[in-house]
C-alpha atoms as an extended CHARMM CRD file, in Angstrom:
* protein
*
       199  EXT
         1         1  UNK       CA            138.7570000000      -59.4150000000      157.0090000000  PROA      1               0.0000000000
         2         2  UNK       CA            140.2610000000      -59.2470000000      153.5750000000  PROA      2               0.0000000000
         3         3  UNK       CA            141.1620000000      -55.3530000000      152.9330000000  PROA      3               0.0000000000
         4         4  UNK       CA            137.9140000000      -53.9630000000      152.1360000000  PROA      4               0.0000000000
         5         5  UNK       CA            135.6800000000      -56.5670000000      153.4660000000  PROA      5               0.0000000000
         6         6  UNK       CA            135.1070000000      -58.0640000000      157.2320000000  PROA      6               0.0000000000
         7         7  UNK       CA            132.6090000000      -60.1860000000      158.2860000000  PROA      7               0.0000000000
         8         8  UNK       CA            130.9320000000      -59.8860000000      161.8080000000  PROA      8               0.0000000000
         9         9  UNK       CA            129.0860000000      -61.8810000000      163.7010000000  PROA      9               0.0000000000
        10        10  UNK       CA            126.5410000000      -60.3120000000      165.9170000000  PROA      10              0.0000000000
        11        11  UNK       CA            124.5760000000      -62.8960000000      168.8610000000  PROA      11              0.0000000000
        12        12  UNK       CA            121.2130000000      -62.5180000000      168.6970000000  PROA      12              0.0000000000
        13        13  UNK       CA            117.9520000000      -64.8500000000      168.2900000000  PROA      13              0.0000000000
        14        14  UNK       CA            116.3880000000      -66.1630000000      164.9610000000  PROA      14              0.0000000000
        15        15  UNK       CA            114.2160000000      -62.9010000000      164.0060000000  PROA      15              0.0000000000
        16        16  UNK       CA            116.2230000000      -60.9150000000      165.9640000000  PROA      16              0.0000000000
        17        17  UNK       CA            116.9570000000      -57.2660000000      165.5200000000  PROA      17              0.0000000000
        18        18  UNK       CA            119.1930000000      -56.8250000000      162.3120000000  PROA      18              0.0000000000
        19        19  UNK       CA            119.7170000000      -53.3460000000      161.4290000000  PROA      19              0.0000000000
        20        20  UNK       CA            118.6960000000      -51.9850000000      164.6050000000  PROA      20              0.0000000000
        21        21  UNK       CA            121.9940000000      -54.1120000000      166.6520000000  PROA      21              0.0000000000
        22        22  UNK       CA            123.7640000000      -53.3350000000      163.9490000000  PROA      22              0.0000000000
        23        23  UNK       CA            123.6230000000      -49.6960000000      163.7750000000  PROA      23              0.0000000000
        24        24  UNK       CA            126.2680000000      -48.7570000000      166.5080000000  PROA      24              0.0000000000
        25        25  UNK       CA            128.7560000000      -50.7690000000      164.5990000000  PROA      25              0.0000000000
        26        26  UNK       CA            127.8790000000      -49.0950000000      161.2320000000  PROA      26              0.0000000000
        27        27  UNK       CA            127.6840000000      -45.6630000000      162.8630000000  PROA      27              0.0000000000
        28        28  UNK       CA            131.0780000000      -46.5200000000      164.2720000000  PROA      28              0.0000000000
        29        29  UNK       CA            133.0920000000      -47.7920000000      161.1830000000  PROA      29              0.0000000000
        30        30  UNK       CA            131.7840000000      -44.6940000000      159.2860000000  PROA      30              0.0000000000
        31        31  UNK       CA            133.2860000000      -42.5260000000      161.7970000000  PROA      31              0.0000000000
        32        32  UNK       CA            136.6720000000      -44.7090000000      162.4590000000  PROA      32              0.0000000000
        33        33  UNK       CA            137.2060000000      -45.0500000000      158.6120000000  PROA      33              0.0000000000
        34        34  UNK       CA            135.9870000000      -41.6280000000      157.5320000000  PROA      34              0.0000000000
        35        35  UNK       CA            134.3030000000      -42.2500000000      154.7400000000  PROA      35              0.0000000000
        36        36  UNK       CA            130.9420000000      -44.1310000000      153.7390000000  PROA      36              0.0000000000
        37        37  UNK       CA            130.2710000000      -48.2010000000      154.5420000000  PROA      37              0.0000000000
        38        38  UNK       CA            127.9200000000      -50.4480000000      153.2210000000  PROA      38              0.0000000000
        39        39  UNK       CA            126.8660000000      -53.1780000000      155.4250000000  PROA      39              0.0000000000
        40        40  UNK       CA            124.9160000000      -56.4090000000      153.6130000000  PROA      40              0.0000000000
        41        41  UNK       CA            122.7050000000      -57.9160000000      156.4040000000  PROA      41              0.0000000000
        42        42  UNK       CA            121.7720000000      -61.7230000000      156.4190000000  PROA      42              0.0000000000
        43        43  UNK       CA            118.8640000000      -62.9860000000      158.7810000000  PROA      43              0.0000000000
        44        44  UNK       CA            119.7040000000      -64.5310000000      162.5790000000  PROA      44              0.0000000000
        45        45  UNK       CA            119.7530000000      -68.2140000000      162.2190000000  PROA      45              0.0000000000
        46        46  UNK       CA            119.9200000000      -70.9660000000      164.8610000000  PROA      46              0.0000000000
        47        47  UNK       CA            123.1420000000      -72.5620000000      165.8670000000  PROA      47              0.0000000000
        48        48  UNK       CA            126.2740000000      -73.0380000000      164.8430000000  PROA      48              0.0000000000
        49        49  UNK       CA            124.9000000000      -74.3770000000      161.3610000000  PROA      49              0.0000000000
        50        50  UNK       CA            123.1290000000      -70.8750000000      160.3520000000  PROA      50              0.0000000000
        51        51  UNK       CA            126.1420000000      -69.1580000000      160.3460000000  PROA      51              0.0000000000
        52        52  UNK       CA            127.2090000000      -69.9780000000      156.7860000000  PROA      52              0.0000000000
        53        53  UNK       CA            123.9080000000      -69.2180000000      155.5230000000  PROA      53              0.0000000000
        54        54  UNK       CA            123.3940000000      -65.8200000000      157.1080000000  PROA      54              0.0000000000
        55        55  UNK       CA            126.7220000000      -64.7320000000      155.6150000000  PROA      55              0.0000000000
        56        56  UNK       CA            125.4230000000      -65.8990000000      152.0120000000  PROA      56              0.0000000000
        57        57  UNK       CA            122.6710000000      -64.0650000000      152.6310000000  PROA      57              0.0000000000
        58        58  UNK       CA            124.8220000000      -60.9920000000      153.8120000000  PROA      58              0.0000000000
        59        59  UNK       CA            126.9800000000      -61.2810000000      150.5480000000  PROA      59              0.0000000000
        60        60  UNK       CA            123.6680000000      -60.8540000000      148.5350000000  PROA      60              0.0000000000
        61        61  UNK       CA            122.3280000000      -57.8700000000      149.8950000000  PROA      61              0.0000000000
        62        62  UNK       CA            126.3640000000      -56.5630000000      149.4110000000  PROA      62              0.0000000000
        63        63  UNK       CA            125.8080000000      -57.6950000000      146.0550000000  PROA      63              0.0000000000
        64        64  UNK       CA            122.3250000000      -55.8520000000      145.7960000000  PROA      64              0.0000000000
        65        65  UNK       CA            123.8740000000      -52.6340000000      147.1590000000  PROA      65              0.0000000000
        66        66  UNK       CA            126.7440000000      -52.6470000000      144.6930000000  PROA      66              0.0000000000
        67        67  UNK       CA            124.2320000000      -53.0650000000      141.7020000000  PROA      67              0.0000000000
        68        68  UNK       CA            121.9650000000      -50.5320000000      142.7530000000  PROA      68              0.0000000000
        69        69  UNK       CA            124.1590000000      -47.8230000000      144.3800000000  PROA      69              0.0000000000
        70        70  UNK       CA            122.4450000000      -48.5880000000      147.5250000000  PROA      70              0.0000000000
        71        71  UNK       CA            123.7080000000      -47.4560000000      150.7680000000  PROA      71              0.0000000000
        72        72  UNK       CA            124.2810000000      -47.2010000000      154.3310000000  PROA      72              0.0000000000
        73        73  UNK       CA            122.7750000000      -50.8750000000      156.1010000000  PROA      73              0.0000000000
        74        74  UNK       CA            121.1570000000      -53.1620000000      153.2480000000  PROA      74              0.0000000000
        75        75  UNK       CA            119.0420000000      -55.8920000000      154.8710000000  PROA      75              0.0000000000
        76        76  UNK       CA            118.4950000000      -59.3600000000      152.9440000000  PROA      76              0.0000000000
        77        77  UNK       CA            114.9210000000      -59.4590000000      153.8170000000  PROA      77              0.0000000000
        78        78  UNK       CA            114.5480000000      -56.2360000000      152.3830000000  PROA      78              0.0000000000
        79        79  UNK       CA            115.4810000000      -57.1640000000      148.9510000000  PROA      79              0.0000000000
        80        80  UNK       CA            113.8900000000      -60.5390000000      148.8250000000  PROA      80              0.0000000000
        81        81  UNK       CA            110.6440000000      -58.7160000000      149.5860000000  PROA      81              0.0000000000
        82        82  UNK       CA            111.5790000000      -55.7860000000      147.2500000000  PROA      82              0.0000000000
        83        83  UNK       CA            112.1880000000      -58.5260000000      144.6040000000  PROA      83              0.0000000000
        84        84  UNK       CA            108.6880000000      -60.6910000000      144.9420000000  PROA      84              0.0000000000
        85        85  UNK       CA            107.1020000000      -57.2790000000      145.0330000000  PROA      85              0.0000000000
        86        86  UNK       CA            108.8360000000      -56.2400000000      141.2540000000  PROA      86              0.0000000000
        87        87  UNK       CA            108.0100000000      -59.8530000000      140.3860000000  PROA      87              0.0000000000
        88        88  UNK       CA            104.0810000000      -59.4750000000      141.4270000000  PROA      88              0.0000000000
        89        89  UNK       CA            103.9500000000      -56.2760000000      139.8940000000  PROA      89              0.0000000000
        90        90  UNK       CA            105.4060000000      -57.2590000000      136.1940000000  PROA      90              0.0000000000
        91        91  UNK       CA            102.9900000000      -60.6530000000      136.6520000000  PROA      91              0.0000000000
        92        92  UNK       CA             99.9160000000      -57.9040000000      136.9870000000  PROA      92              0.0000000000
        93        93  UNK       CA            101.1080000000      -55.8710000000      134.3320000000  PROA      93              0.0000000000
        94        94  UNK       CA            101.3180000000      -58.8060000000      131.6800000000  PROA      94              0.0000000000
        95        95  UNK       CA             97.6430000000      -59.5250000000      132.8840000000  PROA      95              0.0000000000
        96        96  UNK       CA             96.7270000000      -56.2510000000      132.5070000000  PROA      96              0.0000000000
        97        97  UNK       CA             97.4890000000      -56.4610000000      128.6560000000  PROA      97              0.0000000000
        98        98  UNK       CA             96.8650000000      -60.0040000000      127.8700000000  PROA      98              0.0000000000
        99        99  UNK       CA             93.0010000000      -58.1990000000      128.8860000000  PROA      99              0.0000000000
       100       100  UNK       CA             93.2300000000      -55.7400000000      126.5640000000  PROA      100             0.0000000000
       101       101  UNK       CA             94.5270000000      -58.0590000000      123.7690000000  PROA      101             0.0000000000
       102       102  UNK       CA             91.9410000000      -60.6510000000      124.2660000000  PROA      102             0.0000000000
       103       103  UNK       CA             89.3830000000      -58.0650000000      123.7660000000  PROA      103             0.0000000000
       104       104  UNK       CA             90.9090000000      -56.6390000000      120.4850000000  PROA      104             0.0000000000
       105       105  UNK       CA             91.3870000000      -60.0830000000      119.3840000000  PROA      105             0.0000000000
       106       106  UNK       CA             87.6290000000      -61.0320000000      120.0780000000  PROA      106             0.0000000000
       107       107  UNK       CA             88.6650000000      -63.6740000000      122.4900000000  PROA      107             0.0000000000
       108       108  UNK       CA             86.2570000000      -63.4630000000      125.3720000000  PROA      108             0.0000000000
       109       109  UNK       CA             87.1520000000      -67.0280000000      126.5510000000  PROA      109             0.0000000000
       110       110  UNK       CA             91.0010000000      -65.7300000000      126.9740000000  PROA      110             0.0000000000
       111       111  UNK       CA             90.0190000000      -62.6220000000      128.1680000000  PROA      111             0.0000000000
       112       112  UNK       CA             87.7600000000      -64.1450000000      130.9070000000  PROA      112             0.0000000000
       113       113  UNK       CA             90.7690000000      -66.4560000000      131.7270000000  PROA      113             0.0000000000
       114       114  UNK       CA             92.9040000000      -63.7360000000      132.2740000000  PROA      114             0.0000000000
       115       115  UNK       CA             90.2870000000      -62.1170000000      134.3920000000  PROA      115             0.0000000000
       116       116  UNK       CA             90.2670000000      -65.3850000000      136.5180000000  PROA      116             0.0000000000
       117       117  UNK       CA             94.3830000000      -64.8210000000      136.5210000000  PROA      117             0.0000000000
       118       118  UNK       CA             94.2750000000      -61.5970000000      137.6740000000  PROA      118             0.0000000000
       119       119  UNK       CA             91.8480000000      -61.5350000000      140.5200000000  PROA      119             0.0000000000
       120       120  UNK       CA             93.7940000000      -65.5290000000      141.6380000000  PROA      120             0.0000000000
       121       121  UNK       CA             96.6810000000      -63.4500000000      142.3440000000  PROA      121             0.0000000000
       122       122  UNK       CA             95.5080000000      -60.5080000000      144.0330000000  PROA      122             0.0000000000
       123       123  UNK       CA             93.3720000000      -62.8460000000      146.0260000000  PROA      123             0.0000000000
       124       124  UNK       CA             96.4710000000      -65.1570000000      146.7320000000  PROA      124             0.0000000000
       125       125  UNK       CA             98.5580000000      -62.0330000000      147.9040000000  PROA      125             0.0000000000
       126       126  UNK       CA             96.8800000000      -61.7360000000      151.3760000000  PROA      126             0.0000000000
       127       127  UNK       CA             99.1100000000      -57.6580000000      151.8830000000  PROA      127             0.0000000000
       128       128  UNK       CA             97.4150000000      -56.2950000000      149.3750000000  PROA      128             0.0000000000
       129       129  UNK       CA             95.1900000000      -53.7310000000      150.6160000000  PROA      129             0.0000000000
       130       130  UNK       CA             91.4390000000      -53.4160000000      149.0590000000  PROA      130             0.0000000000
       131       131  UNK       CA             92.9850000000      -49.8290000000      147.6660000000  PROA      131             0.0000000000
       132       132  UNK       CA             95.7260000000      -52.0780000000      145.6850000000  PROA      132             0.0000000000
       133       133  UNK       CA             93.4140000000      -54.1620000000      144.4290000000  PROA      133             0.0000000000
       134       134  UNK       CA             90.9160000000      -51.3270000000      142.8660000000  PROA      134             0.0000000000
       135       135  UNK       CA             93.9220000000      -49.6290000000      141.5260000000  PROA      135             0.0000000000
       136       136  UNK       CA             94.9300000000      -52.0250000000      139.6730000000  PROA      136             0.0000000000
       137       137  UNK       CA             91.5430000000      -52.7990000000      138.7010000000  PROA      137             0.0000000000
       138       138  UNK       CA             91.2680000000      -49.4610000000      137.4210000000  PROA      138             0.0000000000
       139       139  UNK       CA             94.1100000000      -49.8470000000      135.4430000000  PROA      139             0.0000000000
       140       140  UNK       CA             92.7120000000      -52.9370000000      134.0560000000  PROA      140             0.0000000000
       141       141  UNK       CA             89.4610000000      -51.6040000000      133.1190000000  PROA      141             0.0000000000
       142       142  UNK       CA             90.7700000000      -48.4370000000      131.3910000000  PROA      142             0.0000000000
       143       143  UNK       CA             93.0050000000      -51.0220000000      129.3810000000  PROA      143             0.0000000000
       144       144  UNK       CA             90.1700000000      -52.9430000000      128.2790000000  PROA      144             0.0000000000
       145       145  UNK       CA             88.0580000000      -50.1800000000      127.4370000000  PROA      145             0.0000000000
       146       146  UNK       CA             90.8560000000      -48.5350000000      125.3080000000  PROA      146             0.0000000000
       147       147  UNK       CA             90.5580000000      -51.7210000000      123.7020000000  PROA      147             0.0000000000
       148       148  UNK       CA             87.3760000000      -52.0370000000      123.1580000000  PROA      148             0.0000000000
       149       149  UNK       CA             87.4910000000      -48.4280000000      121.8600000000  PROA      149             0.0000000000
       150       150  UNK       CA             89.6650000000      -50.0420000000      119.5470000000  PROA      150             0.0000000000
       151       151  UNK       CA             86.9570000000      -52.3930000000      118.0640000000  PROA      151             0.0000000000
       152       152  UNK       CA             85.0940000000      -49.4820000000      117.4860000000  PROA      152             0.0000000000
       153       153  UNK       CA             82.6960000000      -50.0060000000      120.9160000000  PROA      153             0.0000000000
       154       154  UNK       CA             82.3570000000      -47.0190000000      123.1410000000  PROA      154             0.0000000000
       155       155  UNK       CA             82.7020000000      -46.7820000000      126.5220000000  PROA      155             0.0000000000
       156       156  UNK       CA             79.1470000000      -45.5320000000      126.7820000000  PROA      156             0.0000000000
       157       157  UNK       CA             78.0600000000      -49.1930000000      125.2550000000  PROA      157             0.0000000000
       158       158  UNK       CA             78.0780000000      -50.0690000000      129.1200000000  PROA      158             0.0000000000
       159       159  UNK       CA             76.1910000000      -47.5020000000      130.7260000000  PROA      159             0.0000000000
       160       160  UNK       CA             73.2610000000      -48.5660000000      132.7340000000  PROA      160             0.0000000000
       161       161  UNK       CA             70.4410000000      -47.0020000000      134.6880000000  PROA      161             0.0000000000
       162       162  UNK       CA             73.1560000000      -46.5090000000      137.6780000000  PROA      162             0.0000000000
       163       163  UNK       CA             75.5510000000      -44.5210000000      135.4820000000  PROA      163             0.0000000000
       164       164  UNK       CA             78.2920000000      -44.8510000000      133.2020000000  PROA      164             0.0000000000
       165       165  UNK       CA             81.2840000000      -47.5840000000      133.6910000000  PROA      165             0.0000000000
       166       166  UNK       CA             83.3380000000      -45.5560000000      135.8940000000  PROA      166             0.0000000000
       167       167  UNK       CA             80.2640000000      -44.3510000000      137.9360000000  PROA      167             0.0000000000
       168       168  UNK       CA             79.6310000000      -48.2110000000      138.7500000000  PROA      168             0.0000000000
       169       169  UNK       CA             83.1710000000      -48.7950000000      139.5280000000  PROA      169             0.0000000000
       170       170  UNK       CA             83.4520000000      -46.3360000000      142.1570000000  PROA      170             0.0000000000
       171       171  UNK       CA             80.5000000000      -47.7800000000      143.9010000000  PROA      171             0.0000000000
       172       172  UNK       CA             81.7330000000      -51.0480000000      144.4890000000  PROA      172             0.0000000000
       173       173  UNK       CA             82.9600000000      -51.6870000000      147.9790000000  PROA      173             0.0000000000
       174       174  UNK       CA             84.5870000000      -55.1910000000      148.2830000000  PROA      174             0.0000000000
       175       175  UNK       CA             86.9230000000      -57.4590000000      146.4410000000  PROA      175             0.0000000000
       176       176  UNK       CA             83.9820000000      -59.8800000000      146.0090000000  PROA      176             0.0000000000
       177       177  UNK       CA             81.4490000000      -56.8740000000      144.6410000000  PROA      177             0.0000000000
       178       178  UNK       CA             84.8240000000      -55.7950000000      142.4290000000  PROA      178             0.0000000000
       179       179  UNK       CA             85.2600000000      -59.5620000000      141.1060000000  PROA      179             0.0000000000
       180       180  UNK       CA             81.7700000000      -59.9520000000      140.6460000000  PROA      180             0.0000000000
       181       181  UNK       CA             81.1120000000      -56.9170000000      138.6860000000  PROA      181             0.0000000000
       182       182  UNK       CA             83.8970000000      -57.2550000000      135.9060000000  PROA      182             0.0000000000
       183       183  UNK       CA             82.0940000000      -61.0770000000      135.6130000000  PROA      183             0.0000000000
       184       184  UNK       CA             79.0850000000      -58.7820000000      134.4360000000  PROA      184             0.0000000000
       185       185  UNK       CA             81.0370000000      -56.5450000000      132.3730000000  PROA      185             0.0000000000
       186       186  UNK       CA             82.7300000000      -59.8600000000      130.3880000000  PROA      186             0.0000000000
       187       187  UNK       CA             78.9880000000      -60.8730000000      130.1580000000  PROA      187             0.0000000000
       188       188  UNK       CA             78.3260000000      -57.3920000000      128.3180000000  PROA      188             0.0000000000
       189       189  UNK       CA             81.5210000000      -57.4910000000      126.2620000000  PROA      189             0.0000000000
       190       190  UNK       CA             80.4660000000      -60.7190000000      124.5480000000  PROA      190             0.0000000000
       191       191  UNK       CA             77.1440000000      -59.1680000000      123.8630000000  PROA      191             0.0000000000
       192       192  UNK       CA             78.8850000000      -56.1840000000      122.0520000000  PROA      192             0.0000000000
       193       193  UNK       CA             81.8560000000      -57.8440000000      120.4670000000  PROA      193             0.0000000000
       194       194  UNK       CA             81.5590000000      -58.3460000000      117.1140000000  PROA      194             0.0000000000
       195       195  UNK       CA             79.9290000000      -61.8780000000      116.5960000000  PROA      195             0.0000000000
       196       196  UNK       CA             78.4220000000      -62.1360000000      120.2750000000  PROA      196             0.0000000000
       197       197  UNK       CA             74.8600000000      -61.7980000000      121.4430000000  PROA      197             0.0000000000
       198       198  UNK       CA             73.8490000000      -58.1780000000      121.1140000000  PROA      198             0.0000000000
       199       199  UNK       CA             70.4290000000      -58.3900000000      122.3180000000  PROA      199             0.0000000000
């Protein structure tokens, strides 16, 4: 203990409970202190030798908790998770306009690239939900038709017998049918792009 800070060690197995064991002793520095405490939680390690690495992990989510005003019990799982999930999210969004910029740029070969990019990582991401995946999918295709809009195509350039773009979107039903189906749309922006096959 150094003033402000202590460090405690709580016995329990790799995995173990975290938050939940160490409730009572947050509940009960709150109330012995009288005023809010912020507790940085590192994982349960094995042995003797886990102990150092637990408390660095502690010290980060203190860390975390200071920088974002967090508090009550902040767990260092929580934020590592927290932090891939800002990381995936920013990777998706630069995906999302490297699509639209291809296609304003006339670059279907960087555009279908990008395409590959995108649907790689929601693939690779094995908690994303099928819902995710379509929203952000959405969100790609309005980008790209914005852009196309931009080239002076209309969204209506990609109607077929089924319905407009949106219409066919909402019918697919799978990540393949999803992945499969913006392949075909690539197909048609080439043939509508200035300089592609328009027959």
């Amino acid at each position: 203990m150094d003033g402000e800070h202590c460090a405690v060690i709580l016995d329990e197995p790799a995995g173990g409970a975290g938050p939940e064991a160490a409730s009572p002793l947050h509940a009960t520095l709150e109330h012995r202190l009288g005023c809010p405490v912020v507790m940085g939680i590192g994982e349960a390690h094995e042995g003797a030798a886990g102990i150092p690495l637990s408390y660095q992990e502690a010290l980060e989510a203190l860390q975390y908790s200071v920088c974002t005003d967090a508090a009550g019990m902040v767990r260092f799982r929580d934020i590592v998770q927290e932090d891939q999930t800002t990381r995936d999210a920013l990777r998706h969004e630069r995906l999302v306009a490297a699509l639209a910029g291809g296609l304003r740029a006339g670059n279907l070969a960087e555009t279908r690239r990008t395409m590959a990019a995108l649907m790689a990582a929601m693939h690779d991401e094995g908690g994303m939900s099928l819902a995710h995946k379509r929203a952000l999918l959405a969100n790609a295709l309005n980008a790209m038709i914005t852009a196309l809009a931009a080239c002076g195509i209309p969204a209506d350039r990609f109607s077929t017998p089924e319905g407009n773009v949106y219409y066919q979107f909402s019918r697919l039903r799978s990540f393949a049918e999803l992945s499969a189906w913006f392949d075909r749309f690539l197909d048609a922006c080439e043939h509508n792009l200035p300089g592609g096959d328009a027959s």
